[in-house]
Biopython code that builds the backbone (N, CA, C, O; Angstrom):
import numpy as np
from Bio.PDB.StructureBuilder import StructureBuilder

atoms = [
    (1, "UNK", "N", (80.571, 96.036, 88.755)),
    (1, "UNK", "CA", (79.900, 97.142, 88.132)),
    (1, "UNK", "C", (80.607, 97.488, 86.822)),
    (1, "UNK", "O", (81.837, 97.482, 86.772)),
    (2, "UNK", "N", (79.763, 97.826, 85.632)),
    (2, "UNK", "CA", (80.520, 98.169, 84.268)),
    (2, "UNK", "C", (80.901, 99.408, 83.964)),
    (2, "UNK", "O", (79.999, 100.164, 84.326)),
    (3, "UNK", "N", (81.977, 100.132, 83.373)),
    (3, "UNK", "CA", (82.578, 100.527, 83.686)),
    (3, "UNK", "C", (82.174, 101.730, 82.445)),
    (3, "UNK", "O", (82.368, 101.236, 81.334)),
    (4, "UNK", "N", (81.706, 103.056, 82.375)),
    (4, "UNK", "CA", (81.536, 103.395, 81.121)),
    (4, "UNK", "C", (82.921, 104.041, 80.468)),
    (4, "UNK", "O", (83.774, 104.553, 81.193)),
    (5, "UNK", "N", (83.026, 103.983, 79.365)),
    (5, "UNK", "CA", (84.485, 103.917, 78.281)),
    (5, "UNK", "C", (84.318, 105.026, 77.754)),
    (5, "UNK", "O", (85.244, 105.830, 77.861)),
    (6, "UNK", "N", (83.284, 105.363, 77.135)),
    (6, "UNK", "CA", (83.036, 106.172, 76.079)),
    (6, "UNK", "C", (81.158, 106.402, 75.819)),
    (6, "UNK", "O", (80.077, 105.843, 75.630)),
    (7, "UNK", "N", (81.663, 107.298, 75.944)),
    (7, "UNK", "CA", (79.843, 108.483, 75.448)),
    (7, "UNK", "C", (79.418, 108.414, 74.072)),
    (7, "UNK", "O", (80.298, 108.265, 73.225)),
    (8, "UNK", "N", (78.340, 108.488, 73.746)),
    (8, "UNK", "CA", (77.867, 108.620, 72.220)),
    (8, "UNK", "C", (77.736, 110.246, 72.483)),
    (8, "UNK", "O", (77.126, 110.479, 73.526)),
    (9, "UNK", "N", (78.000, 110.954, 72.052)),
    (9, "UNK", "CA", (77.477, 112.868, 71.405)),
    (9, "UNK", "C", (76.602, 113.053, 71.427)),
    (9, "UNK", "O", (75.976, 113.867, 72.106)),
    (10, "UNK", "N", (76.169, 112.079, 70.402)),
    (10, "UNK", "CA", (74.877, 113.067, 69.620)),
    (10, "UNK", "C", (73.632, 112.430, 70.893)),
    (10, "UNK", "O", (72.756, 113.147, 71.377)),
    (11, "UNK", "N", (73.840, 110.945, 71.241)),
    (11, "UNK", "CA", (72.769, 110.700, 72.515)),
    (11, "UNK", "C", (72.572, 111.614, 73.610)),
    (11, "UNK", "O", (71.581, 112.067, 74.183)),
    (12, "UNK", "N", (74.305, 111.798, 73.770)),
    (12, "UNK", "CA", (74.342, 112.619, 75.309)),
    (12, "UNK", "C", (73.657, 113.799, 74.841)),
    (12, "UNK", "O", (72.903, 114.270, 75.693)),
    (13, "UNK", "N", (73.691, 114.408, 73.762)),
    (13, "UNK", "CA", (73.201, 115.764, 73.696)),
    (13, "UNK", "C", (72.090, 116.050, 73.468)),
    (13, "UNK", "O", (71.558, 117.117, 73.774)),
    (14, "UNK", "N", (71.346, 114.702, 72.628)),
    (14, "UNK", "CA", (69.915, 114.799, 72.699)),
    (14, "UNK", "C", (69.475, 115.119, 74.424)),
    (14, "UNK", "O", (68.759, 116.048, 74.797)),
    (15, "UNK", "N", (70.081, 114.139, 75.253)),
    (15, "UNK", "CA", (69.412, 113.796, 76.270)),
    (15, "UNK", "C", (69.576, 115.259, 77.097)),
    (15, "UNK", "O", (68.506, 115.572, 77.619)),
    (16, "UNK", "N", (70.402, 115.998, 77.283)),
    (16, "UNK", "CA", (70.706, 116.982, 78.066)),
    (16, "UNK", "C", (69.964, 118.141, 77.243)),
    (16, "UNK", "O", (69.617, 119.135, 77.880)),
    (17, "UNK", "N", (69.692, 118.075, 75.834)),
    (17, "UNK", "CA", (69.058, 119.084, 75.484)),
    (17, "UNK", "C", (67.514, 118.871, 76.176)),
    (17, "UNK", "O", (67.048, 119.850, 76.758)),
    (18, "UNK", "N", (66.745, 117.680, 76.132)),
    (18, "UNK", "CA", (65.542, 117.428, 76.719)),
    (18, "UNK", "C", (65.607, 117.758, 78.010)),
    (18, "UNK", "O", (64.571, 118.273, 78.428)),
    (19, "UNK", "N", (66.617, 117.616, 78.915)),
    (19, "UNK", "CA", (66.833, 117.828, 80.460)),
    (19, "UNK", "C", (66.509, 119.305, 80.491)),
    (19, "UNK", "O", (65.576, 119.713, 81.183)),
    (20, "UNK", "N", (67.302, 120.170, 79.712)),
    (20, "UNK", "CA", (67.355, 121.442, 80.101)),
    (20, "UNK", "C", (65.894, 121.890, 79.535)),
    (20, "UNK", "O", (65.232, 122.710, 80.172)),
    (21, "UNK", "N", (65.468, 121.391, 78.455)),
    (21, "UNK", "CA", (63.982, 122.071, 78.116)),
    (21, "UNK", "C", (63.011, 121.707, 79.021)),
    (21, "UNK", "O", (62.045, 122.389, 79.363)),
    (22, "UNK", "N", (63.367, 120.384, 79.467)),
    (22, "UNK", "CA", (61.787, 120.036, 80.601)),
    (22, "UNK", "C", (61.903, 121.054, 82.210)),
    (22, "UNK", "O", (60.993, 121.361, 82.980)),
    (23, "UNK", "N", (63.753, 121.452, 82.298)),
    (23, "UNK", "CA", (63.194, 122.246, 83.579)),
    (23, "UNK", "C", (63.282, 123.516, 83.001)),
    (23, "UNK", "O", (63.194, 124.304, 83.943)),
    (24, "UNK", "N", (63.434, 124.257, 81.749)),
    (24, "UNK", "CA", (63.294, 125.517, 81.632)),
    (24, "UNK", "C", (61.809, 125.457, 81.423)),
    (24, "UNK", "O", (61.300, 126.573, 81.525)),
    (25, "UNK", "N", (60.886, 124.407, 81.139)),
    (25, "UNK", "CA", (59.266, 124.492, 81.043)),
    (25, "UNK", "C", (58.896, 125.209, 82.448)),
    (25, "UNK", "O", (58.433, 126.320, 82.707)),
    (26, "UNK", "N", (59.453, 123.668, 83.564)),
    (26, "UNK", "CA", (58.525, 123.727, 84.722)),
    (26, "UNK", "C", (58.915, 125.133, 85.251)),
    (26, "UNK", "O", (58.002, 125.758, 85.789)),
    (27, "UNK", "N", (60.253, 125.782, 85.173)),
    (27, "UNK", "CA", (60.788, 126.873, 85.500)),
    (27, "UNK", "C", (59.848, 128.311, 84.936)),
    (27, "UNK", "O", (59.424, 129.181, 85.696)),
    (28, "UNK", "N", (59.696, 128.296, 83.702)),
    (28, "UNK", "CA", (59.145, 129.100, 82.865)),
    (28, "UNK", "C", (57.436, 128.804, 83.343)),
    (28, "UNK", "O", (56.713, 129.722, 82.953)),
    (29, "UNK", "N", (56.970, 128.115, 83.820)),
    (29, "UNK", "CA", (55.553, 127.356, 84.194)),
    (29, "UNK", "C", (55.370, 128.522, 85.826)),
    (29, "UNK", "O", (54.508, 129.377, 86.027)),
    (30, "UNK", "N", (56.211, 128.216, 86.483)),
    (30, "UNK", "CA", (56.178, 128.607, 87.746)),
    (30, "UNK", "C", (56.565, 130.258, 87.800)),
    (30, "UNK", "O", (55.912, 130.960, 88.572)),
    (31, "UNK", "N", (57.604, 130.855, 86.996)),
    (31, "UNK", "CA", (57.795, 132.071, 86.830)),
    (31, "UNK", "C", (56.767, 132.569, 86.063)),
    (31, "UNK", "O", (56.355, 133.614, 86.566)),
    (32, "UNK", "N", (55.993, 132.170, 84.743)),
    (32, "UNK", "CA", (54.631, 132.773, 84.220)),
    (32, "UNK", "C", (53.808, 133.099, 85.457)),
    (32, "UNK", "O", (53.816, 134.069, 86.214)),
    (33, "UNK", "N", (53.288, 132.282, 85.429)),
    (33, "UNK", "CA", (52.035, 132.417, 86.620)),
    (33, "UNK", "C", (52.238, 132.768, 87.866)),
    (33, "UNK", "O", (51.292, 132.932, 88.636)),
    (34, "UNK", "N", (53.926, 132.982, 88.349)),
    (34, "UNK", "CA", (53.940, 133.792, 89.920)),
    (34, "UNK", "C", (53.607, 135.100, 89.151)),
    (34, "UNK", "O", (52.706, 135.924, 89.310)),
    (35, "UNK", "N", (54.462, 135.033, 88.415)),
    (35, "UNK", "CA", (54.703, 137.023, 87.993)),
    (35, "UNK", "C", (53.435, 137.399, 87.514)),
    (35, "UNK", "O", (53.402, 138.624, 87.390)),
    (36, "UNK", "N", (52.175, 136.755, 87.132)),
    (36, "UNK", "CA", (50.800, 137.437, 86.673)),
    (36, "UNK", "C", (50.408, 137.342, 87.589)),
    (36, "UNK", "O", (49.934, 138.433, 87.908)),
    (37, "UNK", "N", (50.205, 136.230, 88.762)),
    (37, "UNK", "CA", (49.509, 136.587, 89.710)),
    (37, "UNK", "C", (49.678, 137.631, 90.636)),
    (37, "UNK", "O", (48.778, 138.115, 91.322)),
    (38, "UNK", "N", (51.414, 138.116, 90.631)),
    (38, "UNK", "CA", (51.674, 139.113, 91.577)),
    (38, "UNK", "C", (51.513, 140.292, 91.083)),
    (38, "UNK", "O", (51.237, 141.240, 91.818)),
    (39, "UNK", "N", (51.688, 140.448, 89.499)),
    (39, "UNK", "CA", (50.763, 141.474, 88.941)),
    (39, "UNK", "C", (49.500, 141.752, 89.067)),
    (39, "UNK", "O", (49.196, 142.935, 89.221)),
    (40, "UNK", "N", (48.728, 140.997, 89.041)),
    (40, "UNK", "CA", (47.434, 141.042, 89.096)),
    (40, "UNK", "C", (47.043, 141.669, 90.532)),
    (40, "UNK", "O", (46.270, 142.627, 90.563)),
    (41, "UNK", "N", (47.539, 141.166, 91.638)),
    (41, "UNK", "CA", (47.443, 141.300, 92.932)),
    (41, "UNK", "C", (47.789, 142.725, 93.498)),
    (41, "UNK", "O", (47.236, 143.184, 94.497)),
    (42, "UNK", "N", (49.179, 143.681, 92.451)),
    (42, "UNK", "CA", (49.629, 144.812, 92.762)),
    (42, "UNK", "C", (49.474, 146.065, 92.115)),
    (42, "UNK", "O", (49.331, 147.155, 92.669)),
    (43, "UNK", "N", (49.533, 145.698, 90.240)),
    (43, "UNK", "CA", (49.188, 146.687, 89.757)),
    (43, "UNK", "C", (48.262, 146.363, 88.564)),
    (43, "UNK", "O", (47.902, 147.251, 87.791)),
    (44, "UNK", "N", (47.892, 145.107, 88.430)),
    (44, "UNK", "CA", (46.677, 144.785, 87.461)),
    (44, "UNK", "C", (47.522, 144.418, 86.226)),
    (44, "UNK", "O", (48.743, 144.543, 86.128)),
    (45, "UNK", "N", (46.664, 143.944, 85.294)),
    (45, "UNK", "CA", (47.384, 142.674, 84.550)),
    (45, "UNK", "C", (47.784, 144.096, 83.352)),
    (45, "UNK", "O", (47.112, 145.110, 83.161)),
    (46, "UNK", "N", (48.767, 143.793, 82.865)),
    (46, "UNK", "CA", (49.279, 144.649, 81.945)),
    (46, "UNK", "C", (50.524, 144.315, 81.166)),
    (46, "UNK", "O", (50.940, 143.253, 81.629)),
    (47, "UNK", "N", (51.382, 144.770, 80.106)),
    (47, "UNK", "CA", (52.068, 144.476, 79.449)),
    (47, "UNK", "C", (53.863, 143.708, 80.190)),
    (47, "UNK", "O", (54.983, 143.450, 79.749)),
    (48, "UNK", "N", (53.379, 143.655, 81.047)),
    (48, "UNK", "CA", (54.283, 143.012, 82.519)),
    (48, "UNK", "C", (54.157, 141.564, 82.097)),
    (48, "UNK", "O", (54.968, 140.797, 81.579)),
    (49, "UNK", "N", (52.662, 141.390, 82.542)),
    (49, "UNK", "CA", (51.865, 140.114, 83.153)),
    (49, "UNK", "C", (52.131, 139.661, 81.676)),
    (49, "UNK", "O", (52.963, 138.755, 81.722)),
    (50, "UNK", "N", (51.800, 139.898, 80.525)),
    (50, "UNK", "CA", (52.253, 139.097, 79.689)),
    (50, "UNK", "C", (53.495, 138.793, 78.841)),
    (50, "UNK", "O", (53.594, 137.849, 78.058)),
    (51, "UNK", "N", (54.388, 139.678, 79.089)),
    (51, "UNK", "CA", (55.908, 139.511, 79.292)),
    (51, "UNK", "C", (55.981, 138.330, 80.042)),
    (51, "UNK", "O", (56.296, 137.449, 79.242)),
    (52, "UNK", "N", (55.826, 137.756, 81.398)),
    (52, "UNK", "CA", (56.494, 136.908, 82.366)),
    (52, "UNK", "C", (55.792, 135.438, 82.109)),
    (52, "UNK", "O", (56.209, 134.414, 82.649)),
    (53, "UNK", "N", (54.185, 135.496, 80.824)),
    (53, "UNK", "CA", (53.386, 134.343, 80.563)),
    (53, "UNK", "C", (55.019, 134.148, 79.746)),
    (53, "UNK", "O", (55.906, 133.482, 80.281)),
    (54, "UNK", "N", (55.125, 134.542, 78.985)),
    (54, "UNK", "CA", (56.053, 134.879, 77.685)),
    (54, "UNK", "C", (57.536, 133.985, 77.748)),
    (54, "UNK", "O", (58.464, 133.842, 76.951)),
    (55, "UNK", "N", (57.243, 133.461, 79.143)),
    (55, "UNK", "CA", (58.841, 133.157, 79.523)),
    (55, "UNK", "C", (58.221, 131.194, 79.531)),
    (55, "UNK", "O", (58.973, 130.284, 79.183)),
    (56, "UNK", "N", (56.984, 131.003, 79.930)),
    (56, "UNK", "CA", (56.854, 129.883, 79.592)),
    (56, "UNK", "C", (57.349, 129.025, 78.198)),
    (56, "UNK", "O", (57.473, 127.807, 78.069)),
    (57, "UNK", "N", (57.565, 130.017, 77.292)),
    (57, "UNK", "CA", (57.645, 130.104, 75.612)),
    (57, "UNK", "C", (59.555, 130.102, 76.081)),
    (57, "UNK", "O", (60.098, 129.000, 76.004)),
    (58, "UNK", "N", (60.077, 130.817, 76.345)),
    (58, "UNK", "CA", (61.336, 131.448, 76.100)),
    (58, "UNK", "C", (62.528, 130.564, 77.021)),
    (58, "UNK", "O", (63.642, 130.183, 76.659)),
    (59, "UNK", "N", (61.669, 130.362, 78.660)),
    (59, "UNK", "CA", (62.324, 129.374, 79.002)),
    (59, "UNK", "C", (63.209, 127.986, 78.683)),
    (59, "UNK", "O", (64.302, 127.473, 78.920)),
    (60, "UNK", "N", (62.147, 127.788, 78.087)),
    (60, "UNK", "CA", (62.248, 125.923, 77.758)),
    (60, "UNK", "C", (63.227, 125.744, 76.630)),
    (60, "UNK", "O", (63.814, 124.728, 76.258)),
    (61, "UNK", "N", (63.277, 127.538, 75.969)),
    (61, "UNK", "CA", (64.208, 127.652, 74.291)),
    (61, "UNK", "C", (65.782, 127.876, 75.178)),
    (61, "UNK", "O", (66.833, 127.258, 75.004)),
    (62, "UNK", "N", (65.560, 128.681, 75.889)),
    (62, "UNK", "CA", (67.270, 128.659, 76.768)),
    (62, "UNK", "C", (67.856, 127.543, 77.271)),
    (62, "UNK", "O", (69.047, 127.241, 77.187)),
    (63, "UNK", "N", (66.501, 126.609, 78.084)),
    (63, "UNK", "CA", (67.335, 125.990, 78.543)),
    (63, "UNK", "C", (67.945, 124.546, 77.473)),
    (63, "UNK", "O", (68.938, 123.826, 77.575)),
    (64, "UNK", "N", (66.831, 124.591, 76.494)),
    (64, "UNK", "CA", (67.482, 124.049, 75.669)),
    (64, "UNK", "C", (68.648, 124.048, 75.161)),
    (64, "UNK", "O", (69.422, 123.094, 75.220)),
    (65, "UNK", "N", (68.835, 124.954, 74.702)),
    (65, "UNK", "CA", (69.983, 125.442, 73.737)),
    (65, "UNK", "C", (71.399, 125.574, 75.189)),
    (65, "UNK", "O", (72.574, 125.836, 74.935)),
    (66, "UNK", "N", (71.075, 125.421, 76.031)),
    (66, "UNK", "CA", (72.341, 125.545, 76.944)),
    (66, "UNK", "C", (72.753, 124.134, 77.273)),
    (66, "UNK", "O", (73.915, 123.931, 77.625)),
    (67, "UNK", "N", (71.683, 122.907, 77.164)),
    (67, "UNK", "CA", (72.109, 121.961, 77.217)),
    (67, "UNK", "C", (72.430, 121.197, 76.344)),
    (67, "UNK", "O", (72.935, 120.113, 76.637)),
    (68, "UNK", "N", (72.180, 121.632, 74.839)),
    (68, "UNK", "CA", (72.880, 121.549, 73.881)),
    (68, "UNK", "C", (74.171, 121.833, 74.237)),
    (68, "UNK", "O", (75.041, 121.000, 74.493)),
    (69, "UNK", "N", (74.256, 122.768, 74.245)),
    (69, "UNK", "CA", (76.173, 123.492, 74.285)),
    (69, "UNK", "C", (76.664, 122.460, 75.607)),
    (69, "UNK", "O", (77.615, 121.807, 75.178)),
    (70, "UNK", "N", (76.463, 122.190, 76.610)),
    (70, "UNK", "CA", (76.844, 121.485, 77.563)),
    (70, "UNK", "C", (77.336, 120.583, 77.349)),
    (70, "UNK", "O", (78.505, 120.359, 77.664)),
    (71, "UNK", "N", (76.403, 119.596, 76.598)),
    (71, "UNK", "CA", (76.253, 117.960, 75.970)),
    (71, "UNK", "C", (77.201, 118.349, 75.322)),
    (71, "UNK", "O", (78.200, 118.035, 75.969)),
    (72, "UNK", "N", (77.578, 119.011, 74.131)),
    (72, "UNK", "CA", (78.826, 119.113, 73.326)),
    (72, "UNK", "C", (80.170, 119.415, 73.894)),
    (72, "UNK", "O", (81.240, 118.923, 73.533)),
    (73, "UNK", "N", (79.961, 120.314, 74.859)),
    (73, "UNK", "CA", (81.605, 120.521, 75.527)),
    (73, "UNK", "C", (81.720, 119.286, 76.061)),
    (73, "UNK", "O", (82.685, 118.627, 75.673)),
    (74, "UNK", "N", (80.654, 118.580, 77.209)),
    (74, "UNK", "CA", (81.206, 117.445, 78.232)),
    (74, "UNK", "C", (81.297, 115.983, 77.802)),
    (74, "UNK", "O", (81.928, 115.054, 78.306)),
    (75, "UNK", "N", (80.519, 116.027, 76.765)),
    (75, "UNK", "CA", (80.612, 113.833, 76.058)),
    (75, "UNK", "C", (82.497, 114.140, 74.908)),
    (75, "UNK", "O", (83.335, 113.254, 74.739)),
    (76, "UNK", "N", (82.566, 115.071, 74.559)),
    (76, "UNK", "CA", (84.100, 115.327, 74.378)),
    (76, "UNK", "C", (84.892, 114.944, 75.013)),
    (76, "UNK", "O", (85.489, 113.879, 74.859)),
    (77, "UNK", "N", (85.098, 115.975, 76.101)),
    (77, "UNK", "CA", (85.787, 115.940, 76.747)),
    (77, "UNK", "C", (85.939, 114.272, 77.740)),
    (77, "UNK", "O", (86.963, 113.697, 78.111)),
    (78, "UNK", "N", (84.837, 113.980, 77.880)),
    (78, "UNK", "CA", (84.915, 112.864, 78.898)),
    (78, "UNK", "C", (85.381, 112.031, 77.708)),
    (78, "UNK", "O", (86.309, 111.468, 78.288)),
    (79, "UNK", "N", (85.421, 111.516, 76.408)),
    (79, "UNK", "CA", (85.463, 110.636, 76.054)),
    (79, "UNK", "C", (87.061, 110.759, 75.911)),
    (79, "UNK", "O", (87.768, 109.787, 76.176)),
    (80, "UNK", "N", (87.661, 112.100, 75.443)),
    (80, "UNK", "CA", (89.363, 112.136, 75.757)),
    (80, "UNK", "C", (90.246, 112.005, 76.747)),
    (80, "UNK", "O", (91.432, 111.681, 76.697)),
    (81, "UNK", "N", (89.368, 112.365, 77.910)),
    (81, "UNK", "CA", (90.560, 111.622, 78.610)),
    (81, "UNK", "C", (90.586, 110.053, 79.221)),
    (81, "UNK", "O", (91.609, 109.612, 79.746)),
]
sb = StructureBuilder()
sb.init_structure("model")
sb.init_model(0)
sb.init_chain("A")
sb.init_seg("    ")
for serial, (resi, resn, name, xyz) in enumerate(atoms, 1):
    if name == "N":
        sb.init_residue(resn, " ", resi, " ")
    sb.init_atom(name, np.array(xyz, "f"), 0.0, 1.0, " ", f" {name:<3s}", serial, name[0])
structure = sb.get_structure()
């Protein structure tokens, strides 16, 4: 089995930035539409219900940007020691 040596950065960080945006989507996908439907169901659609659509948008930007910062602390570090 080959043995990995050394990380590229800027790959690893592309790749972990895409990781974290595709599950802050499905995350942001599943939290939109619970939270309107349970609005809808309790106190009717209102400035709530489109706050929590809102996270489909906002999600996918966090989790981006956290796997940015990730990718940069950890392809470092792994490649120093």
């Amino acid at each position: 089995m080959k043995q990995i040596k050394k990380i590229d950065v800027r790959s690893y960080v592309k790749m972990l930035t895409v990781v974290g945006a595709s599950f802050g989507l499905l995350c942001g996908i599943y939290y939109g539409i619970g939270g309107a439907i349970y609005d809808y169901f309790t106190t009717g659609l209102n400035y709530g219900s489109a706050l929590a659509l809102m996270a489909v948008v906002a999600m996918p930007a966090i989790g981006a940007c956290c796997g940015f910062v990730v990718g940069l602390v950890i392809a470092p570090t792994y490649n120093a020691a």
